[in-house]
N, C-alpha and C positions, 0 to 999 in steps of 0.2 A: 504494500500500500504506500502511497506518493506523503510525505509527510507533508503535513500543511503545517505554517509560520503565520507570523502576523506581524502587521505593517501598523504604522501608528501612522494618522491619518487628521487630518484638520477638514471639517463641515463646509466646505465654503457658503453653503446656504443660511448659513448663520452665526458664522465668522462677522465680527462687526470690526475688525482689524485693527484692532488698539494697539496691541506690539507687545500686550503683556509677554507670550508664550517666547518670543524670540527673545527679549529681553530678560526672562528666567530662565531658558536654557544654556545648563552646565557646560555642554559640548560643543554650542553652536549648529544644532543640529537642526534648526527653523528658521527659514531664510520667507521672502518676500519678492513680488512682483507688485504692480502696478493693480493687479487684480485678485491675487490671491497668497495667503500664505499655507506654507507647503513645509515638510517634513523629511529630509534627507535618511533614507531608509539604512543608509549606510554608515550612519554617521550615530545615528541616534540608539542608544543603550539605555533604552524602556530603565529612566529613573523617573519618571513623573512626577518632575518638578516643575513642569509647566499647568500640571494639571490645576492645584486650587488658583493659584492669581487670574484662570481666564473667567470671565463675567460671565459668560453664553454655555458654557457645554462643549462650544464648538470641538474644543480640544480633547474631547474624552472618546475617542473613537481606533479602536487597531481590530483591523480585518484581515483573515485570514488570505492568505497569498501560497501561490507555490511554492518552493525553495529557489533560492536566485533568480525570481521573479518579480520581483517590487513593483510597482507604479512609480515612474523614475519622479523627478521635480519637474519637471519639461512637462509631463503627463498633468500632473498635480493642477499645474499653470492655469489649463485649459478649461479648468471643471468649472460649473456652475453649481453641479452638488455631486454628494459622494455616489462613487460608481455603486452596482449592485454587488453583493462581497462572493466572491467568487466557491464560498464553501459557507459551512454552518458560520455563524458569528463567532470568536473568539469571545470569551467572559472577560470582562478589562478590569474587573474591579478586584480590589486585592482584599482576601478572605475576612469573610466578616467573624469577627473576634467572637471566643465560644461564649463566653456571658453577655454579649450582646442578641446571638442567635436564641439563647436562652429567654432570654426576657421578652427579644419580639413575638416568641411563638406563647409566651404565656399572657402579653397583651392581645393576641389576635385569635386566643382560643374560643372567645364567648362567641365568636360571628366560624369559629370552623376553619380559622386561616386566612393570611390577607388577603385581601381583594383588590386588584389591578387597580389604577390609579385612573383618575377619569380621562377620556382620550385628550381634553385641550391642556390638561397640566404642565407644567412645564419641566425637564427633563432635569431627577436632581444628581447634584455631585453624591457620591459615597463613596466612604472608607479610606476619605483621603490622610484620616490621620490614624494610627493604632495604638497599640500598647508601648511598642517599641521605638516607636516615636513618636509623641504627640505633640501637639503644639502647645505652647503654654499662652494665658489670659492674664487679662490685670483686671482685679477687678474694679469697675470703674462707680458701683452703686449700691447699695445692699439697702432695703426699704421694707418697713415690715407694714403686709397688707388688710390685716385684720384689727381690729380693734384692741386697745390696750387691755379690755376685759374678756377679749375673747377666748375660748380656750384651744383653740388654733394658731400658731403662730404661722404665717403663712409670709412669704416672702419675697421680694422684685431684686434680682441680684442680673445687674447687668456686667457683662463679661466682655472686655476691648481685645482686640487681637491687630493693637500695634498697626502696624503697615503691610498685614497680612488680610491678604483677600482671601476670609472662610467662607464659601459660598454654600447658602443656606437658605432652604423654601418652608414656606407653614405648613407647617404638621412632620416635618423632621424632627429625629434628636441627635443631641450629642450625650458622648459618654463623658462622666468625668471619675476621673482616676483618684480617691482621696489618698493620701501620703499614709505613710504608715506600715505596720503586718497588724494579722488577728491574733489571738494567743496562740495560735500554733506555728508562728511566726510566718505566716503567708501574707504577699501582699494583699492586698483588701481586693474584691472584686467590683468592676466597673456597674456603673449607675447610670439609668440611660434619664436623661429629662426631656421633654417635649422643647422648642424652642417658643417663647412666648413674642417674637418680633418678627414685626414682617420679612420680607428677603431685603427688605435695603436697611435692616436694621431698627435700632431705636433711634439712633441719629441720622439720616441718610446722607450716604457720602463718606462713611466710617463704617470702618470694620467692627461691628458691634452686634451683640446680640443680648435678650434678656431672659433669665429662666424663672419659672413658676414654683417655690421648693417649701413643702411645709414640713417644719424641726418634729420630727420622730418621738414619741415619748412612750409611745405604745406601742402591742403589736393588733392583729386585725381582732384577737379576743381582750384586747383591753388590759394586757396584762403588760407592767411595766418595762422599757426597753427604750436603748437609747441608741436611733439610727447612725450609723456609722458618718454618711457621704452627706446626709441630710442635715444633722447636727454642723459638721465640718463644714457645710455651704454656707449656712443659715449663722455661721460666727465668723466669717470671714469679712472683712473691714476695707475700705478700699484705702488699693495699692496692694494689696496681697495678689501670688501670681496663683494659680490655679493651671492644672495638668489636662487638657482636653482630648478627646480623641472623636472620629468620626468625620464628617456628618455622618446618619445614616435613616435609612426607613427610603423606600420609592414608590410607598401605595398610597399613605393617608394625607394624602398631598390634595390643593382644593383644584378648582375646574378654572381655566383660565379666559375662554370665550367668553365673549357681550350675552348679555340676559343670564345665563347661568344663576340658577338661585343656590342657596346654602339654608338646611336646616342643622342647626347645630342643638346640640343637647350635652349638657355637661354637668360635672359636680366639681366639690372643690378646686384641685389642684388642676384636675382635669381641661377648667378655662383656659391651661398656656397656649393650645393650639387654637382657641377659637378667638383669643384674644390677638393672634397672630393673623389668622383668614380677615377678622373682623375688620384690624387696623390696613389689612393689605387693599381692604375694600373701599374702608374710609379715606385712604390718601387718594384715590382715584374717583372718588365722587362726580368730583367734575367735567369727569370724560364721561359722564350720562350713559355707562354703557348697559342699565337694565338689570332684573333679575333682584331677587327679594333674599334678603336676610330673615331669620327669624331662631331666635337662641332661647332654650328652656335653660336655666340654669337652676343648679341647689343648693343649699348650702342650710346650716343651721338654723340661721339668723341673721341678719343685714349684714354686722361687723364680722361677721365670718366668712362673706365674701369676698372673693380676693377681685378688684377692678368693680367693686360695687360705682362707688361715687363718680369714676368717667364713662359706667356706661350709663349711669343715670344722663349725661350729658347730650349721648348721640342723639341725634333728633328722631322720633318718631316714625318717619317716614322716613329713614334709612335702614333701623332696623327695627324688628319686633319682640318684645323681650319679655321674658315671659319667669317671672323668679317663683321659686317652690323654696318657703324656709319651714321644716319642721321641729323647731323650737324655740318658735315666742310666744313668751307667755299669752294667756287668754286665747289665742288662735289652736285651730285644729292640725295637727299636723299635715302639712305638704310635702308630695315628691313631685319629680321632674313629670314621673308617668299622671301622677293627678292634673296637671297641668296638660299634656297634652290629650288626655280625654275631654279635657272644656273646650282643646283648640281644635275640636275634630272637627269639625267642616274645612277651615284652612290646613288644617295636616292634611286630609284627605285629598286636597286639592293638589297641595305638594305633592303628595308619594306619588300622585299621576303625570306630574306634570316632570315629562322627560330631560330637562332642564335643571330639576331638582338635585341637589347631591346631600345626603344626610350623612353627619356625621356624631358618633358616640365615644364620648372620652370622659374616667372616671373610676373610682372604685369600681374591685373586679363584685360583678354579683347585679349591675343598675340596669346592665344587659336585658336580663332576663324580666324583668320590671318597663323596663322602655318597651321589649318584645311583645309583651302580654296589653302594656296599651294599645300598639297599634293596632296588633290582634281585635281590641275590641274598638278600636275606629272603623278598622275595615268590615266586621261586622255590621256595626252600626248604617256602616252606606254601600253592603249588601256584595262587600269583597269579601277577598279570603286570601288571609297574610298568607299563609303557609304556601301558596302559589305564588302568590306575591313578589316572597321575600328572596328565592330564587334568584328571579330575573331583576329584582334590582342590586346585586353581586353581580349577576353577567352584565349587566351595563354600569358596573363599577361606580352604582350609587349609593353606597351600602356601606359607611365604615363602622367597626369598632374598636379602642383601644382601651383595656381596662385592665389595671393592674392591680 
């Protein structure tokens, strides 16, 4: 059998030709024309260090080729987009870390496994950073988001990465690496957080990003314990550098086409990803490009919300917000799923309407409680989830992440 190799390859259909990728490679191995930038097959020794500084993707591409058969630079020159790859695709991404694989399969256990990312998403980086080498952070923020009486301490810990371009979409995470061993003297294992900031960050125009992180005091039966990475984030003061690795996740990523709607459903901590879709929407208001928000969220009690008071702020008519607290006094306890059995004529309108992308992040267990409302929406207006719920997984409208 004819061994196949692989060619590292630049998109020119969406190459926007900044110069990052020739101006970080080590070798000199990415040269330029007038029309395209192009990849010297002969020259270049697959370190991927072109890979995080490019803005687009463009650069994240090596197809399978014959042996001594490359697509020269002259070839390269001429393209408008990448040729068809001449065999299966080559895998480019470098192995996802075992307690990272761990934890995405125990967040995507409640939905069965991930589900394809919506067709107009946008294409994200992974695995650009590991164990073995991460990048490090400063941190530039640390803000505690709950109330001083609340018994949550819930937190906004924004993370700078210098003059390095981490390139990061909503609904990714990164890992972070706390210092240290465990008593058996093992290093600690990594901790994956949702990214809570849009893709241009909290600042735009700066390598930044913000995470959603509430301090561990207990475990999920209430018995006392004090989270390793959680604790460690949640004391960390700016100017402290911090160990990151990643990005990672390519499914729970939002839909990027005009009218696209977003039904979000969240609890605590859960908000970092919708917090991220939400503000990505909100800096683009003005490009009127359609498509309705609408976010169930839960949480205890008002000051137990993490971004309670600026989503109090958005106006009405951009999004629809819909809060479940079950424990203030005098009131009857509220969950997410009470909340969208009042909103079932508009849920029901969503889950039809092809457009829609609904997404679940949140204590593991809120799944089956969000599942069991729809169930009875779709009754109510004489569907049947359980058919349903199927087909919107094959149309990659369907996420869950619950830990």
């Amino acid at each position: 059998m004819t061994e196949i190799v692989k060619q590292h390859l630049i998109d020119p259909g969406i190459c926007i030709r900044c110069n990052t990728c020739e101006e970080t490679c080590p070798v000199k191995a990415i040269t330029h024309d007038s029309r395209n930038y192009v990849v010297k097959a002969e020259v270049c020794n697959d370190c991927r260090a072109c890979v995080p500084p490019c803005p687009t993707g463009a650069i994240d591409n090596w197809f399978p080729i014959a042996p001594g058969k490359p697509w020269s630079i002259e070839e390269q020159f001429t393209w408008d987009e990448l040729p068809a790859p001449a065999a299966v695709p080559v895998a480019t991404a470098i192995a996802e870390p075992e307690d990272v694989a761990r934890l995405t399969s125990e967040a995507t256990a409640g939905q069965g496994g991930p589900v394809a990312a919506p067709w107009s998403a946008e294409k994200p980086a992974v695995n650009l950073y590991n164990e073995k080498g991460p990048i490090t952070a400063t941190v530039a923020g640390n803000f505690r988001l709950t109330g001083d009486k609340a018994s949550a301490d819930i937190r906004h810990i924004v993370l700078d990465f210098g003059g390095v371009h981490f390139p990061l979409l909503e609904g990714q995470n990164i890992g972070i690496v706390p210092p240290g061993t465990d008593a058996q003297g093992r290093p600690h294992h990594v901790r994956l957080y949702s990214v809570a900031s849009p893709r241009d960050g909290e600042r735009p125009g700066y390598h930044n990003c913000a995470l959603t992180v509430k301090r561990v005091t207990e475990d999920h039966e209430k018995k006392p314990v004090k989270g390793v990475c959680s604790n460690y984030l949640c004391d960390l003061k700016k100017g402290d550098k911090v160990q990151v690795i990643g990005p990672f996740g390519s499914n729970f990523l939002m839909p990027n086409h005009a009218g696209s709607s977003l039904m979000m459903i969240c609890t605590g901590t859960g908000s970092a990803p919708m917090r991220a879709m939400t503000e990505r929407r909100r800096r683009r208001i003005d490009l009127k490009e359609g498509g309705e928000l609408m976010l169930f969220f839960g949480a205890r009690a008002p000051d137990e919300l993490p971004y309670f008071g600026p989503l109090m702020k958005l106006p009405k008519e951009f999004i629809d917000i819909n809060f479940a607290f079950s424990r203030v006094p005098g009131q009857p306890k509220q969950y997410v799923q009470d909340r969208i059995r009042e909103r079932h004529e508009d849920v029901w309108r969503q889950i039809n309407d092809e457009n829609c992308y609904i997404y679940l992040c949140g204590l593991k267990g809120m799944e089956k409680g969000v599942d069991e409302a729809f169930r009875d929406v779709c009754r109510q207006h004489g569907g049947d989830w359980d058919a349903l719920l199927p087909q919107l997984r094959e149309k990659s409208r369907y996420h869950v992440e619950t830990y």
